[in-house]
N, CA, C and O of each residue as an XYZ file, in Angstrom:
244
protein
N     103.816     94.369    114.406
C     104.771     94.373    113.308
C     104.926     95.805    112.807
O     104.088     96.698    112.681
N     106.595     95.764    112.489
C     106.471     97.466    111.919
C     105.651     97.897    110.588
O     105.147     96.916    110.040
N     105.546     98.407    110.320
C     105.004     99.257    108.398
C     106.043     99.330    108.270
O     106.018    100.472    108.729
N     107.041     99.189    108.062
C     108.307     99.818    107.494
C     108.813     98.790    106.720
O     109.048     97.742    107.322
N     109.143     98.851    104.982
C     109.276     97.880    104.344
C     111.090     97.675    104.312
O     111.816     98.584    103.909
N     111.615     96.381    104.789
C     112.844     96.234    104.889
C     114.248     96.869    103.271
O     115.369     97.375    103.247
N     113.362     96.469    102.376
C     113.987     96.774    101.216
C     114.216     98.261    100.748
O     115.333     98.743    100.559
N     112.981     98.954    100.579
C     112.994    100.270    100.507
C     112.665    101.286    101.074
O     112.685    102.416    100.586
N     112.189    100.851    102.617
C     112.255    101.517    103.467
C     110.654    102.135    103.637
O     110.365    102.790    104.638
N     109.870    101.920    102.795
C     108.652    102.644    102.769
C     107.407    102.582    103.869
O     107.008    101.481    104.247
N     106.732    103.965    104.431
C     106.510    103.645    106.047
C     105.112    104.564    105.836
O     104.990    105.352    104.898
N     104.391    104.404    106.550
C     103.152    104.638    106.311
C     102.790    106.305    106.252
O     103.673    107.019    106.727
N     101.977    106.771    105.891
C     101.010    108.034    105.294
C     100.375    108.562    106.148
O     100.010    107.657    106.899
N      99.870    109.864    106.636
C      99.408    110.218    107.538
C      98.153    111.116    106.939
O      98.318    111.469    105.771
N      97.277    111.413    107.389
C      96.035    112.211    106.733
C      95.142    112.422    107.501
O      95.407    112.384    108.703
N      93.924    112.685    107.108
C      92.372    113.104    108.012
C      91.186    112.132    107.069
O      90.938    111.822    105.904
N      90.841    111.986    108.025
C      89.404    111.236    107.662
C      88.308    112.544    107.572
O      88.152    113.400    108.442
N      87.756    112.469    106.557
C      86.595    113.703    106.023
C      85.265    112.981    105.825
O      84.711    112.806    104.739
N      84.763    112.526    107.201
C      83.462    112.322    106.875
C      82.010    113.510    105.671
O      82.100    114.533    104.992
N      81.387    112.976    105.872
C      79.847    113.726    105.189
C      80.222    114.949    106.419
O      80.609    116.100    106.215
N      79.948    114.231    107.808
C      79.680    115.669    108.477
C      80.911    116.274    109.260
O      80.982    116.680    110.420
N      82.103    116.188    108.002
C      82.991    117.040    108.274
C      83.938    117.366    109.344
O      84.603    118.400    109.411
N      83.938    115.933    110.566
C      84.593    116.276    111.616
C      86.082    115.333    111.372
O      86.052    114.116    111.189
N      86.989    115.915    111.400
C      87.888    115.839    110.496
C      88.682    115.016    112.309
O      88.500    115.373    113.473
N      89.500    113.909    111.742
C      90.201    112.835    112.451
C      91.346    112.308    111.743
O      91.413    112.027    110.546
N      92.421    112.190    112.815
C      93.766    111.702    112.126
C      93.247    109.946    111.383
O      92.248    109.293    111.683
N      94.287    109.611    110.428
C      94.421    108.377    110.234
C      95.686    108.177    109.567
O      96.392    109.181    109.474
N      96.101    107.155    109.109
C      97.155    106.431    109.131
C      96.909    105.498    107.463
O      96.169    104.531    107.283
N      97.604    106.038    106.665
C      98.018    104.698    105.904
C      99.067    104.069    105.844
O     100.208    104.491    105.659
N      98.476    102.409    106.097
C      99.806    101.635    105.757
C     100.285    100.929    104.992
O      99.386    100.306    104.429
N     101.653    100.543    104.481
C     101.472     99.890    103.208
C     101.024     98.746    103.281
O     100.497     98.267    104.285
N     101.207     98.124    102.096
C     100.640     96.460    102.526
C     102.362     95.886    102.678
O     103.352     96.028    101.960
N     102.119     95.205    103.955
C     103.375     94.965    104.136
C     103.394     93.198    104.270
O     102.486     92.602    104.850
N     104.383     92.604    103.740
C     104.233     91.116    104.032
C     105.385     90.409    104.656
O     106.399     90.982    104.259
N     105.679     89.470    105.416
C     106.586     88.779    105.765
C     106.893     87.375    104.902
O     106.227     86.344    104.992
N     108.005     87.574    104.084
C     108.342     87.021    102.948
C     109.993     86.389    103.457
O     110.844     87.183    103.859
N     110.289     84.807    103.365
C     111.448     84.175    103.485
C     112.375     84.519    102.060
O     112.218     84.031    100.941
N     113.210     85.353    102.433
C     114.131     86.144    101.443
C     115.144     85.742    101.190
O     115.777     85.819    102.243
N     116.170     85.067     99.948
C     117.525     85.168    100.338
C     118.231     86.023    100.376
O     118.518     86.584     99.319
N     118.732     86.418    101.475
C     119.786     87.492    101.544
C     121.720     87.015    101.871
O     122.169     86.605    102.941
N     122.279     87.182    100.956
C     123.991     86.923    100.682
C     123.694     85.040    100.705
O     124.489     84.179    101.083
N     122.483     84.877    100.239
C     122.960     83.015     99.775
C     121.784     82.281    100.787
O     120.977     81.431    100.413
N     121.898     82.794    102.052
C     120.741     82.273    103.226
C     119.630     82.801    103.110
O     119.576     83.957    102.690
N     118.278     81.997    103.499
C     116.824     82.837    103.696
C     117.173     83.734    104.768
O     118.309     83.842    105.229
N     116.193     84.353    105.136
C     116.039     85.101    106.108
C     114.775     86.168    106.091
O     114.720     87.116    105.307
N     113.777     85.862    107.074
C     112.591     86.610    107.326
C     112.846     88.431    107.310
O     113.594     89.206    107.908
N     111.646     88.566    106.157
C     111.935     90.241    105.875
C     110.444     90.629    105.949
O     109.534     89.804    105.858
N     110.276     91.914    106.117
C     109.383     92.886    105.936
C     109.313     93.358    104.711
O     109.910     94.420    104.541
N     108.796     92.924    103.845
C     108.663     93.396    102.306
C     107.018     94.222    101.827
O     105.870     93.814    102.005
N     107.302     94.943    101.462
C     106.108     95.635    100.762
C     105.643     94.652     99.099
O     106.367     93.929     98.414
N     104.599     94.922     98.966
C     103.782     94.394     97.720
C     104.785     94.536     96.638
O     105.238     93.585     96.000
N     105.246     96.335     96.396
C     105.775     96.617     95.047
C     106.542     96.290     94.728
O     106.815     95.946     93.578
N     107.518     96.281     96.177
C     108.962     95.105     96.002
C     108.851     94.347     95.277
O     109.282     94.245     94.129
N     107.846     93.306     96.290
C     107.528     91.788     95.827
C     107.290     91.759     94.077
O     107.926     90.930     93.427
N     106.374     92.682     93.404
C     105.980     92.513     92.176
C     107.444     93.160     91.486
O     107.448     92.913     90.280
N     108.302     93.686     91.788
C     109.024     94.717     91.129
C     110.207     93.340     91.010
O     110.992     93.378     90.063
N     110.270     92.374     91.818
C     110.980     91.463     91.878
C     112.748     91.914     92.722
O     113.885     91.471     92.557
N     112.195     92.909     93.557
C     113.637     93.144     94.216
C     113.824     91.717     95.234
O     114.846     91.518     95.890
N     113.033     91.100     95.225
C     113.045     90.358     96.738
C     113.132     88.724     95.952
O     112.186     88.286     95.297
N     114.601     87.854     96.185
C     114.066     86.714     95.780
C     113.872     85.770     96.298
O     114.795     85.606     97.096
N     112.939     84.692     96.365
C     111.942     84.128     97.313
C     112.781     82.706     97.397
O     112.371     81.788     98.106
């Protein structure tokens, strides 16, 4: 499944992991992403929605 949240588009973070002993490694954040039955123009339809959406209430269920 993608990270990429259908509504606002939001796609994951990129960084280094900094252990104690300093050997520094890519990683990846992703959002929390959910698959949520959406209406879109009147019909459901399966979306990729992020959390903040969901709480922000852009998405109605």
């Amino acid at each position: 499944m993608a990270a990429v949240c259908d509504i606002c588009a939001k796609s994951p973070g990129f960084g280094h992991n900094r252990p104690w002993s300093r050997k520094i490694t890519k990683r990846r954040f992703d959002p929390n992403i959910q698959r949520v039955r959406a209406k879109v123009n009147g019909t459901p339809k399966r979306m990729n929605v992020c959390t903040r959406c969901i709480k922000a209430g852009k998405v109605t269920r």
